[in-house]
NUROKOL-215833 format. One record per residue: x, y, z of N, C-alpha, C, CB in turn. Coordinates in steps of 0.1 Angstrom, whole numbers, plus 2048, in hexadecimal, padded with zeros to 3 digits. Glycine has a CB too. Example, Ala and Ser with C-alpha at 12.3 -4.5 7.8 and 13.67 -1.06 7.14 Angstrom:
2
8847C784E87B7D384E8847DF84E8717D385A
8807EA8478897F584788180084F88D7FA839
! end
This chain:
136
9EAD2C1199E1D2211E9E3D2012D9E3D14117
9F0D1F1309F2D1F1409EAD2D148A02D20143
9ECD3813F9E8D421489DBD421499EDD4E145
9D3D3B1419C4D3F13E9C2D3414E9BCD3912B
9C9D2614C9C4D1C1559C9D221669CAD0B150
9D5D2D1639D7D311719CBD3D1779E7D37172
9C5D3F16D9BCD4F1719AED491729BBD5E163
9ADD3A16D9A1D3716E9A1D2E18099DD2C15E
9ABD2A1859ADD2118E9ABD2F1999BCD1718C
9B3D371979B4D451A19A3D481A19C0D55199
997D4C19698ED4E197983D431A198CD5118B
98BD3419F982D2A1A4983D2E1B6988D1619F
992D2F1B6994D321C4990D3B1CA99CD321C7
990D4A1C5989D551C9978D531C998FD601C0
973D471C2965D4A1C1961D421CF95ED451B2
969D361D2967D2E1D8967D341EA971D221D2
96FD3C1E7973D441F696AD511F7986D491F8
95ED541EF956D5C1F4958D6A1EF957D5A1FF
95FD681E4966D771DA972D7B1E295AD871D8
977D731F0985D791ED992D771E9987D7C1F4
996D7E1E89A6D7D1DF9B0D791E69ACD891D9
9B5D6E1EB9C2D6C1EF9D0D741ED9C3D621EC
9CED771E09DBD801DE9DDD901DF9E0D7E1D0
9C9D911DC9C9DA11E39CCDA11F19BBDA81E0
9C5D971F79C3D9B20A9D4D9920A9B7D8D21A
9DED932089EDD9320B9F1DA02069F6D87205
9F1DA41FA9F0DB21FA9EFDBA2029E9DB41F5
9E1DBB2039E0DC620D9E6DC42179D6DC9211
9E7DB621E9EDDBA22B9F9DBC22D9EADB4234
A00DBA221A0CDC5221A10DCE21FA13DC321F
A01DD9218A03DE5215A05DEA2219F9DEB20E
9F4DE42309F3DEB2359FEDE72459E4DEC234
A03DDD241A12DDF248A1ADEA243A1BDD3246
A1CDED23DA20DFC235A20E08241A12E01227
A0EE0A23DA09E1323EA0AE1524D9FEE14238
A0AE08255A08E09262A18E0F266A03DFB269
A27E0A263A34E0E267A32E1E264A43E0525E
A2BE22258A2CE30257A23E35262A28E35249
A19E35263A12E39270A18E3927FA05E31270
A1AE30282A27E2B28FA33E3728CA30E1728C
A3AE38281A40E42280A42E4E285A40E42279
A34E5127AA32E6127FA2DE6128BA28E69278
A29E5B294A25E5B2A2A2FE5E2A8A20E502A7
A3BE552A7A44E592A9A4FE612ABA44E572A8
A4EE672A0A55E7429FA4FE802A0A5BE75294
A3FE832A0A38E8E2A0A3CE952ADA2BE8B29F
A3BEA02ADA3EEAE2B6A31EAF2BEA41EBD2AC
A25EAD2BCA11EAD2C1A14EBA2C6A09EA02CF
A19EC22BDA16ED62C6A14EDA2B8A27EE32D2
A10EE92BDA09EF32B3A15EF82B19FDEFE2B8
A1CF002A6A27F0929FA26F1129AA2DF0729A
A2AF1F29CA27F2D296A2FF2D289A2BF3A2A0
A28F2D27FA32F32272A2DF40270A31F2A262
A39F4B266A37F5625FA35F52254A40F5F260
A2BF5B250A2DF5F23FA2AF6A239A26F58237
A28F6B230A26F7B223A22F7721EA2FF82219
A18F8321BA0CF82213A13F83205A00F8F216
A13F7F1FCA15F7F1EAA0EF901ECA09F6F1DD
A02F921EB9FFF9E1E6A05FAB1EC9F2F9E1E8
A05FAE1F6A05FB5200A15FB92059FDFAF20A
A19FAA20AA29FAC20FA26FAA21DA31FBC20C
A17FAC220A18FAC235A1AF9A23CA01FB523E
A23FA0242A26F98249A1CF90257A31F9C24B
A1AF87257A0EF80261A16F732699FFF79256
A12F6F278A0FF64279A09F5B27AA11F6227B
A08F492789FCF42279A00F362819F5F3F26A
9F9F3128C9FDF222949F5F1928C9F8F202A6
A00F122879FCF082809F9EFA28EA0AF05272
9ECEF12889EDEE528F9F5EDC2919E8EE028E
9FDED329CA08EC82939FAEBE294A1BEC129D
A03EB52909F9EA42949F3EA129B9FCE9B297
9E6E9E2A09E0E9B2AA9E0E8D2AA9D4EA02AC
9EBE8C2B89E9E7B2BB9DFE732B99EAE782C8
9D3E7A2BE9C8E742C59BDE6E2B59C0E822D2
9C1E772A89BCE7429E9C8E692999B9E80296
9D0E6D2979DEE622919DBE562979F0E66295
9D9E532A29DCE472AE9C8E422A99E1E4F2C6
9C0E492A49B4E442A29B6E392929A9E522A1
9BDE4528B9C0E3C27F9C7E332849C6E42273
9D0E2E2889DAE2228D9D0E1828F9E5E2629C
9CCE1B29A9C0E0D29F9B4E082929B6E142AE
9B2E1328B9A8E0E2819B0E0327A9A2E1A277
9BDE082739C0E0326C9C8DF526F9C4E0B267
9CBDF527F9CFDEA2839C5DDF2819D3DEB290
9B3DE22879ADDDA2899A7DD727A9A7DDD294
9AADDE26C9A5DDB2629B3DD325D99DDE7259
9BDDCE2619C9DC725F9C4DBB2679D6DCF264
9C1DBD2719BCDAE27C9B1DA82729B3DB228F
9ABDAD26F99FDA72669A2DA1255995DB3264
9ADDAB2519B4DA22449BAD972489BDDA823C
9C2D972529C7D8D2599C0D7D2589C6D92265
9B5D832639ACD782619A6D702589A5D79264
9A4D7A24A99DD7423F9AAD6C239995D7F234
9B5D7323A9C0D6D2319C3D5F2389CED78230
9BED5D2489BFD5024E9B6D452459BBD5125E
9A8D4824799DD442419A2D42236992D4D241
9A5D4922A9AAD4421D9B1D3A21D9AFD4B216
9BBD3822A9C7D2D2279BFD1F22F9D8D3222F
9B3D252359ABD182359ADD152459B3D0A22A
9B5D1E24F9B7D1A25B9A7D232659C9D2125F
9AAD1E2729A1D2127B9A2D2E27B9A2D1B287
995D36282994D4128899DD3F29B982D42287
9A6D4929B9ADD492A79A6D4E2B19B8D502A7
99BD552B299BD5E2BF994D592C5998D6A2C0
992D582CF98BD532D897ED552D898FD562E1
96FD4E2E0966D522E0965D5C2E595FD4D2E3
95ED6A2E6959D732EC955D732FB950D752E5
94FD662FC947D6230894AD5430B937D63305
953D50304955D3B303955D3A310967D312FB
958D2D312957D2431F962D1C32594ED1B31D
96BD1C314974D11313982D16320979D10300
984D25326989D25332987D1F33E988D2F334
97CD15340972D0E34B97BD05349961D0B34A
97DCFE33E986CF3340992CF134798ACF0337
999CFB3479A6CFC34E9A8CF935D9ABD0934C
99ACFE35F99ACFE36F999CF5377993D05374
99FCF438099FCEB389990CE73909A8CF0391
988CDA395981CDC39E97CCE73AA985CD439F
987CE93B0985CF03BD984D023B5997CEC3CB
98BD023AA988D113A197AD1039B995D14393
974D0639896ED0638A95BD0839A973CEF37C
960D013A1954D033AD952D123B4956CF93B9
95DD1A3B495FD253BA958D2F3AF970D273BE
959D2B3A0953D33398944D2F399958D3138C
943D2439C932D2139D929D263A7930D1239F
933D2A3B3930D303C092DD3E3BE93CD2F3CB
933D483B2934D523AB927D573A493DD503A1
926D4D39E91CD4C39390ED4C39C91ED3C388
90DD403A5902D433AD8FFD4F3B4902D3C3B5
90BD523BE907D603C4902D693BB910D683CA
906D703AD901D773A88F3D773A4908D783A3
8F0D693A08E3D6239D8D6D683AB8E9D4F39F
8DCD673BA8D6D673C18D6D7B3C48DBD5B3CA
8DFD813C38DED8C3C18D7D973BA8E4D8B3C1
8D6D8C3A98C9D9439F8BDD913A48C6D8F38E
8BCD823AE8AFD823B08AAD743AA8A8D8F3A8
! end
């Protein structure tokens, strides 16, 4: 009976948050903490050069060589950032689920204007105009 009323409470909450799962998004984002130390890793330790191996043919017996590729940073370091920024985004939802604010700042906000002093906050307005008078 408990478990039915714990899977039914877990469904109210997951329905209520827009189909997501609180225990999956923690999940994941500790798979993909995982996945990320492994990636950082190999970054780390990779050689990024090409290396000649030998081998034999099974049929034949002749011997050949071939430059194998190593790792290309530039793809490894592409996955990294994807996966960082699809981690920043579980992040967020897993904030959202616990019911807290969105952190980042506006894009474009304003709320930096506040800080400023008078004699700063006019020097931007002096800014703002010239350019104004420069489009025209």
């Amino acid at each position: 009976m408990s478990q039915d009323i714990d899977a039914f409470l877990h469904e109210t909450l997951v329905a209520a948050h827009g189909g997501l799962d609180p225990d999956k998004t923690a999940e994941a984002l500790k798979d993909m903490q995982v996945a990320v130390v492994r990636q950082m890793r190999h970054m780390s330790r990779a050689k990024y050069k090409r290396r000649v191996v030998e081998a034999r043919c099974r049929a034949c017996g002749e011997k050949n060589k071939f430059t194998l590729p190593q790792a290309d940073p530039e793809s490894v370091g592409r996955a990294a950032v994807a996966m960082v920024k699809a981690g920043d985004t579980l992040a967020r939802l897993a904030e959202f689920l616990a019911g807290k604010p969105d952190s980042r700042p506006a894009a474009v906000g304003t709320d930096w204007l506040r800080g400023l002093t008078n004699e700063q906050l006019q020097t931007v307005q002096g800014w703002v105009e010239a350019n104004s008078n420069r489009r025209g």
